[in-house]
C-alpha positions in Angstrom: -52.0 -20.8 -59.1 -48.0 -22.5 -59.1 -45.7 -20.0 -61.0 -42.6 -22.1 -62.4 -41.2 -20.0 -65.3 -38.2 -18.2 -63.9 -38.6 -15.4 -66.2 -40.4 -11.9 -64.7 -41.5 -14.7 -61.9 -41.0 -12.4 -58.9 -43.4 -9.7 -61.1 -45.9 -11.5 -61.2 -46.5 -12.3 -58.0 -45.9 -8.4 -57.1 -47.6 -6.9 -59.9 -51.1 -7.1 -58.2 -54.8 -7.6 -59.9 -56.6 -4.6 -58.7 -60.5 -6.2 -58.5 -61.7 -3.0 -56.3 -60.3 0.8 -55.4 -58.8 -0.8 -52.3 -58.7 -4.7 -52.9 -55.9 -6.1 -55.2 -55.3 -10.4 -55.6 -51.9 -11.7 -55.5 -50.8 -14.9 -57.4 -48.8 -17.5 -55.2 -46.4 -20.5 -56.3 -44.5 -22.9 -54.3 -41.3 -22.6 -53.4 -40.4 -25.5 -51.5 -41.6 -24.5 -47.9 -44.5 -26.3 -46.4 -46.9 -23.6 -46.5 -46.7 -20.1 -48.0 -43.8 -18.6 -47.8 -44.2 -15.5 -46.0 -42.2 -12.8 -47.6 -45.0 -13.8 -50.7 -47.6 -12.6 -48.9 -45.3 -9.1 -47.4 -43.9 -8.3 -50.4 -47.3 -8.1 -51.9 -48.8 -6.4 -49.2 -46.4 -4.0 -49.1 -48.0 -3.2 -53.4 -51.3 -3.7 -52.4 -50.3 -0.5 -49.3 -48.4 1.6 -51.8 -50.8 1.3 -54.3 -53.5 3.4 -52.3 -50.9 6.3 -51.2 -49.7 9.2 -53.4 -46.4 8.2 -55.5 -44.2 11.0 -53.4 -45.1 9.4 -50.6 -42.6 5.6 -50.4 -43.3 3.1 -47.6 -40.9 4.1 -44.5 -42.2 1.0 -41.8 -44.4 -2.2 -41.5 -45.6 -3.8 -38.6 -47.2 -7.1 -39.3 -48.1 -10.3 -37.9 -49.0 -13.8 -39.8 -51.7 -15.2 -38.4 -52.7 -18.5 -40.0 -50.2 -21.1 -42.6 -51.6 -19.8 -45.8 -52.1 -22.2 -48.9 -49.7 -22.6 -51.8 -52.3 -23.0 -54.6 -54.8 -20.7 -53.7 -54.1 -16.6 -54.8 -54.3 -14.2 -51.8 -56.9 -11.1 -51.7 -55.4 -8.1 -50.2 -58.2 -5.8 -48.6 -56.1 -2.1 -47.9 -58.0 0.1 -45.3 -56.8 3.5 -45.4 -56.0 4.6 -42.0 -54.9 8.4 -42.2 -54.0 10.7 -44.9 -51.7 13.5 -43.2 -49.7 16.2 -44.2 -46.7 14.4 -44.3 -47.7 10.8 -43.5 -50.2 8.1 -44.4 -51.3 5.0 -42.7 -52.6 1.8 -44.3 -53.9 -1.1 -42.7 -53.7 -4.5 -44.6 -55.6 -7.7 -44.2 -54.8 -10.9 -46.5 -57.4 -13.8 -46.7 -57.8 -16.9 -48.2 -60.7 -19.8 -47.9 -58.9 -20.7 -44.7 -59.6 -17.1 -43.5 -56.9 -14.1 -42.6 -54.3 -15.2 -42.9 -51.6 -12.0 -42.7 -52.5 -8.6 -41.0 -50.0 -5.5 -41.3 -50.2 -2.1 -40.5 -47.9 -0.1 -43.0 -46.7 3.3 -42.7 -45.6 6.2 -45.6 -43.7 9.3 -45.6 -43.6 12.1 -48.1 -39.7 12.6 -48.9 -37.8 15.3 -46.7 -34.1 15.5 -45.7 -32.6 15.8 -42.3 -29.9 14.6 -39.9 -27.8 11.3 -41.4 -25.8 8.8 -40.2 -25.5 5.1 -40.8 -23.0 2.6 -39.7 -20.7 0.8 -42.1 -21.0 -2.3 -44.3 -19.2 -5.3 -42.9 -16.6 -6.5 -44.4 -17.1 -9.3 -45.8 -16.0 -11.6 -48.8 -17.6 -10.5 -51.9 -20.5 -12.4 -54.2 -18.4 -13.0 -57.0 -15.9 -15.5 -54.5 -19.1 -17.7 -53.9 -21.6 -20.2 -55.3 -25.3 -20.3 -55.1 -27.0 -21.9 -52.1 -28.6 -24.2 -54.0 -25.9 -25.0 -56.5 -24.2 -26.1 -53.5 -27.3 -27.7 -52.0 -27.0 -29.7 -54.7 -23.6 -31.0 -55.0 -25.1 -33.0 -51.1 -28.9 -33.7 -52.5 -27.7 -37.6 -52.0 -27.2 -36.7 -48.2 -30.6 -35.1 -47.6 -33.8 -36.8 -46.4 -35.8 -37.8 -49.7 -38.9 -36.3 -48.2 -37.4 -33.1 -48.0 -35.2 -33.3 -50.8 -37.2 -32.0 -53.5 -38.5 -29.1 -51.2 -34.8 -27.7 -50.1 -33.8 -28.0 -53.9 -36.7 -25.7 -55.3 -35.3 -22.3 -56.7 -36.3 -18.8 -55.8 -36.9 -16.2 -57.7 -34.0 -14.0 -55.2 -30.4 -15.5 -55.8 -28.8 -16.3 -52.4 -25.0 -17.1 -51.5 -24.7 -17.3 -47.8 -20.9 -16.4 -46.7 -21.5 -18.7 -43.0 -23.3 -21.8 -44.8 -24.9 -24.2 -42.2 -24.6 -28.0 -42.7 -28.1 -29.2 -43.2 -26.5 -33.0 -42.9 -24.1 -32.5 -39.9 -25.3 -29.1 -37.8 -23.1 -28.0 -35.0 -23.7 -25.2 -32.4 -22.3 -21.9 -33.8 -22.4 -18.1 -33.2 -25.9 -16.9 -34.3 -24.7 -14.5 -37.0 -25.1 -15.2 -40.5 -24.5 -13.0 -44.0 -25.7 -13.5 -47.4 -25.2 -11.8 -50.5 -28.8 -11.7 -52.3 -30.0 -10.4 -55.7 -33.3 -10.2 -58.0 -33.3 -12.6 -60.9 -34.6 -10.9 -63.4 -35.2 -6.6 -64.2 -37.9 -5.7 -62.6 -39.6 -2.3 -64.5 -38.7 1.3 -63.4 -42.0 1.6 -61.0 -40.8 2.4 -56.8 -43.4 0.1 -55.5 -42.2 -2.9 -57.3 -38.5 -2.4 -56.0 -39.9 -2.2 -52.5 -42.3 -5.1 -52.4 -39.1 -7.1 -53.8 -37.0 -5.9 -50.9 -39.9 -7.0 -48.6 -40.3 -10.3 -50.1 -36.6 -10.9 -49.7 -36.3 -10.2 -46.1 -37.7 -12.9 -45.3 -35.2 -15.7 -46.5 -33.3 -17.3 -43.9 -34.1 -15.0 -41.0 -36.0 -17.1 -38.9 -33.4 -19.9 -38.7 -30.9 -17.8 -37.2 -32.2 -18.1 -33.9 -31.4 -21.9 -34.6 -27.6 -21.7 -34.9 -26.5 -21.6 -31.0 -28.7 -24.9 -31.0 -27.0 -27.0 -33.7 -30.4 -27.3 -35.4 -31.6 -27.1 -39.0 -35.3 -27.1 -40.4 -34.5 -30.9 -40.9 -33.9 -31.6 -37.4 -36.3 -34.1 -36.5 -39.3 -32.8 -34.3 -38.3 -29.2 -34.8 -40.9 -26.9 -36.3 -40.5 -22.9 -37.2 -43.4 -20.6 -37.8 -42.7 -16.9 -37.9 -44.9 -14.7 -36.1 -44.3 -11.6 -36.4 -42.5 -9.3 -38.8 -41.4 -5.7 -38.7 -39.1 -3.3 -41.1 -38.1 0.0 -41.5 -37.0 1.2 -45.2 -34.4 3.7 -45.0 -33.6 4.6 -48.1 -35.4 4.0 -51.5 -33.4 2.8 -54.2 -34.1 0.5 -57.3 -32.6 -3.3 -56.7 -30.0 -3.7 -59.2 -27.4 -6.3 -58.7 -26.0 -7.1 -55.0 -27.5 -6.6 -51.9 -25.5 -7.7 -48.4 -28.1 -9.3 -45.9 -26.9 -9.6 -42.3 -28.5 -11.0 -39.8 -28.1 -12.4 -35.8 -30.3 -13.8 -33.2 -30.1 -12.1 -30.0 -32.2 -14.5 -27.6 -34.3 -17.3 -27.7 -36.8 -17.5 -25.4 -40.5 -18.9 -24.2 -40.6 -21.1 -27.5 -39.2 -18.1 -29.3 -36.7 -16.5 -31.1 -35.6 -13.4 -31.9 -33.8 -12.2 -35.8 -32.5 -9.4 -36.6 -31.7 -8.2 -39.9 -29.6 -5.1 -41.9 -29.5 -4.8 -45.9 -27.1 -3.0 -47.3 -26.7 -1.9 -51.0 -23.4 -2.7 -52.7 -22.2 0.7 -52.3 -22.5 -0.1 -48.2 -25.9 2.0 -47.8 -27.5 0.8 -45.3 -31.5 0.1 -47.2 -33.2 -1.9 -45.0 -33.5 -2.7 -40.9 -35.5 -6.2 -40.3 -37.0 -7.7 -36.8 -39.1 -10.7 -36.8 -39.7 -13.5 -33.8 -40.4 -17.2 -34.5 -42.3 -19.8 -32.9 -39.9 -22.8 -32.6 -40.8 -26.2 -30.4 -39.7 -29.4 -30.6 -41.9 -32.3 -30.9 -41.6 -34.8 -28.0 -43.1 -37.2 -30.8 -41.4 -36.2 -34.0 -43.9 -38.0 -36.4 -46.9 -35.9 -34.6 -49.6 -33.6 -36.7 -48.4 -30.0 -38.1 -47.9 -27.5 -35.6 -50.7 -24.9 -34.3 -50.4 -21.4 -33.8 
């Protein structure tokens, strides 16, 4: 099923159908990308997890790996397996299948609340949201310059608000330091419910974070030959707070390597808490014949 309306869009895709104790269905929509866009399919996997644990018990890691391009117009089934219930912790093992198959594993992890030792490092400094403009505002002031074929794709909105501080020049790319920062924020008020709030923060991690590894390359997604599957996709959750208003994602590529590259990522709230740690490797090749058939993985 596509989902267009902009209004409570990113709740229901999270808000999961529960069609069994431990098997919930996800809605999906297109947002531009030439298969399903993977932080769709984590951010609801993340629900269908937390909805099988105890309430006092908020996700703390995922682990997961996406295994086959998943279809736009088809809605996902989630199977949850639960792994372990412990004292402390609980374990959750998630499989996400379409007619194509699985398409999405992940192996999720939960952690009753308890304080301890605390440090963090500090927020960079950065220029604020409010001194920017939307990526695709200004995506749109060069939609004459971009390839008609991809045009309509690049200009589709998300349901997360993005304004990237480094933008990179989709028309003219040059080689630059693989580091990149973005302000992002929810588009809409999602309701007072934990689980929501973290699925969202999963679903956002995955904007822009496999392209870093791109930068020291002079490449874009519109490079011609060039294709970019993630593969795998991992994240600790530090600290559980609801999303309201600005969050500060940084991320930077460390090494490329074997067809792949390596992102890393750090969310910070707007008070400079440090919410989120991201690391997720991409498949990238380049086509010796550009015009070729979609890439296997």
């Amino acid at each position: 099923m596509i989902t267009t309306n902009q209004s409570g869009r990113l709740l229901r895709l999270l808000d999961l159908a529960q069609v069994q104790p431990n098997i919930f269905v996800g809605q999906s929509e297109h947002l531009g990308f030439q298969s399903l866009f993977g932080g769709q399919v984590l951010g609801q996997a993340v629900v269908a997890a937390a909805r099988t644990v105890a309430a006092d018990r908020p996700i703390h890691s995922l682990h997961a790996y996406f295994l086959r391009p998943g279809s736009q117009d088809e809605e996902v089934r989630y199977e949850v397996e639960v792994v372990r219930d412990g004292a402390s912790f609980a374990t959750r093992r998630v499989v996400a299948v379409q007619s194509a198959g699985t398409i999405f594993c992940m192996f999720a992890s939960f952690q009753s609340l308890e304080s301890g030792f605390e440090h963090g490092p500090a927020m960079p400094s950065v220029v604020g949201a409010d001194a920017l403009s939307n990526d695709k505002d200004l995506l749109r002031h060069v939609a004459h310059l971009l390839p008609s074929k991809d045009r309509e794709r690049l200009l589709a909105d998300y349901p997360i608000e993005i304004r990237t501080i480094e933008r990179p020049d989709f028309v003219n790319p040059g080689k630059r330091v693989p580091r990149i920062h973005s302000w992002q924020r929810v588009l809409e008020n999602l309701p007072e419910d934990p689980v929501l709030h973290q699925g969202a923060l999963a679903y956002a991690s995955d904007f822009g974070l496999s392209t870093v590894s791109l930068l020291p390359h002079g490449a874009t997604l519109l490079t011609p030959g060039i294709k970019v599957a993630s593969v795998d996709h991992a994240m600790w959750f530090h600290h559980h707070r609801p999303w309201r208003g600005w969050r500060l994602y940084c991320r930077d590529s460390p090494i490329a390597a074997g067809a792949r590259g390596m992102n890393h990522g750090q969310i910070y709230d707007a008070d400079g808490t440090l919410i989120a740690s991201v690391a997720q490797e991409s498949l990238i090749r380049v086509a010796a014949n550009p015009g070729g058939s979609k890439m296997k993985v």
